[in-house]
Each structure stands twice: as C-alpha cells, then as structure tokens.
N, C-alpha and C positions, 0 to 999 in steps of 0.2 A: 725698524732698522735692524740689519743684520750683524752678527757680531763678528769680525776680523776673526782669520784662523792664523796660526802662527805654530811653526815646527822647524824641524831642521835633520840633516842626516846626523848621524851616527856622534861623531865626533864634532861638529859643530859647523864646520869649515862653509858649508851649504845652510843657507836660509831660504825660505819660504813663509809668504805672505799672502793669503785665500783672503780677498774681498770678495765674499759670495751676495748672489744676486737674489736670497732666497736664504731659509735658514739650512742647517747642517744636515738638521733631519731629512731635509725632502732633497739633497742633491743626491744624484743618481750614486751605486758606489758598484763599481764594476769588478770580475773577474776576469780579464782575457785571459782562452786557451791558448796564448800560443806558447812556441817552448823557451822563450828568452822571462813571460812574466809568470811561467808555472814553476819556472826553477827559482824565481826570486820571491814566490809568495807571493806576488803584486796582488794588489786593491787598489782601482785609482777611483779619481772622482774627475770630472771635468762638468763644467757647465757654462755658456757662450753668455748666458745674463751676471758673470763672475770675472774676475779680474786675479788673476797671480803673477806675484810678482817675487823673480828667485833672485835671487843673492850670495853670489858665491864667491870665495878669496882668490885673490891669482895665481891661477895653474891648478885650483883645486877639483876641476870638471876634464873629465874623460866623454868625449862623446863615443857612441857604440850606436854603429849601423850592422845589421845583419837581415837574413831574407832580400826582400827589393831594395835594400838600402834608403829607403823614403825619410827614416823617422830617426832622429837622433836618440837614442837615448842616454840620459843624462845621471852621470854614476861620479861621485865622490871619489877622487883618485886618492885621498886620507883613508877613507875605513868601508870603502867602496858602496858604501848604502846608493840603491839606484832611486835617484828622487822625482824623473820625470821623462815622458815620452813629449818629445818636442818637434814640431814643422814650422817652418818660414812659407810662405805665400803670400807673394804680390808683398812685400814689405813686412807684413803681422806676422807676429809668432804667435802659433793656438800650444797649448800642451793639455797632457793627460797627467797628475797628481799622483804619484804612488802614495799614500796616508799610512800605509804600513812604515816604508822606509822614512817616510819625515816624521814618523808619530803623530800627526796631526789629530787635533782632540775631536769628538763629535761622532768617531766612525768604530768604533773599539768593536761595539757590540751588537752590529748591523750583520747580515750577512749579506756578500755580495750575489749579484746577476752575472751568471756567469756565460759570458760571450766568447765566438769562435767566428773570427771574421778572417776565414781560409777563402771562400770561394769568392771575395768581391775582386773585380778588376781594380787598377791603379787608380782610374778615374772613379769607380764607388768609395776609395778609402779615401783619397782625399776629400772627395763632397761631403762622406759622413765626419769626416775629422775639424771640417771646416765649420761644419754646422752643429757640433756638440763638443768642441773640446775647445777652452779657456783659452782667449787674448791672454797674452802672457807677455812679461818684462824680464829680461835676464842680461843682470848686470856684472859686471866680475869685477867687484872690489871688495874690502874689507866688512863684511856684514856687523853690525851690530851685535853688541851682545846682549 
C-alpha cells in the first residue's frame, strides 16, 4: 500500500492530495525546458496509475495559458506559488504536480529528467499528456486544514 502525499502552496489557500499508484520513490520526477516552468523552478511529477486530488478556496486559482494555450496552469492568486499544469479531455482532467511549489515530501533530494517537448505537434502533446499525467479532481471550496 502506498502512502498518500499531502502539500499545499505557499500560504495555504491550495491543497493537494497524491494517491500514488506506486511509492514516491519510483514516480517519475520531471524538469520541463520550457520558459513558463524554468522561470518558476518547476519539478513535476504525474503518473496515470495515481490519483490527485486539488483543493482550492474560492477565487484562490488564477489559471495561465501561454504558447498554444492547451494547458491551464494553475497558480495561487494568494502567494502565487504555481501548483499544477492542468487539461480537460472528453470529461477527465490529467494534471502534471509541481512538488516544488506544493512542497510535496518524497521528492527533495531526487534530481529531475530534464525534458524539452518543443517539437511535438498538438496531437503528440495531448496523447503524451493523456497517457502520463494524473486523473485529477479540483474542487474550489474551503480545503482543510
């Protein structure tokens, strides 16, 4: 049995919930080159046999599209920590994990793989998005504390 990850941005406002499908150690933990996650530090983690589930207050998410505009990315309008790259397809949301911005425990002292996914078409980004990054729930109510 795997053990739940649990973190949140900066100030609180944004929760997150990693029911991994596998332990911490063996999910992948990524560098994208592009220049929206090199200027924010990003490390994400996603895996399709895992389950995240975010939890944010109302009004506390800014979404930010830039390049093709495909992919939300989901940024705390409190203390602006960016906590996840997000798509909608056919009904499902998959996301990608920034572990940096949520502090998420398990990833501190890994280094990531660091990827540059410039030359796929629309149709390679979403096949690979769909087939390696996280069913996801996001809910906007008052997260736990």
């Amino acid at each position: 049995m795997t053990q739940t990850l649990n973190g949140s941005c900066h100030c609180g406002a944004v929760h997150v919930q990693l029911d991994p499908g596998k332990p911490a150690a063996e999910l992948a933990l990524r560098a994208c080159q592009c220049s929206f996650c090199r200027r924010q530090g990003a490390r994400t983690t996603s895996d399709p046999g895992s389950r995240l589930h975010i939890t944010a207050a109302p009004g506390s998410l800014t979404r930010y599209r830039f390049g093709r505009r495909a992919v939300d990315f989901l940024i705390c309008r409190e203390c602006a920590v960016y906590v996840a790259a997000m798509i909608e397809d056919e009904g499902q949301a998959y996301a990608t994990l920034n572990v940096v911005g949520t502090d998420l425990p398990g990833f501190a002292d890994r280094e990531p793989e660091r990827l540059d996914y410039h030359d796929e078409t629309d149709e390679q980004r979403l096949a690979r998005r769909k087939a390696k990054w996280t069913p996801t729930t996001l809910v906007e109510a008052v997260p736990n504390a």
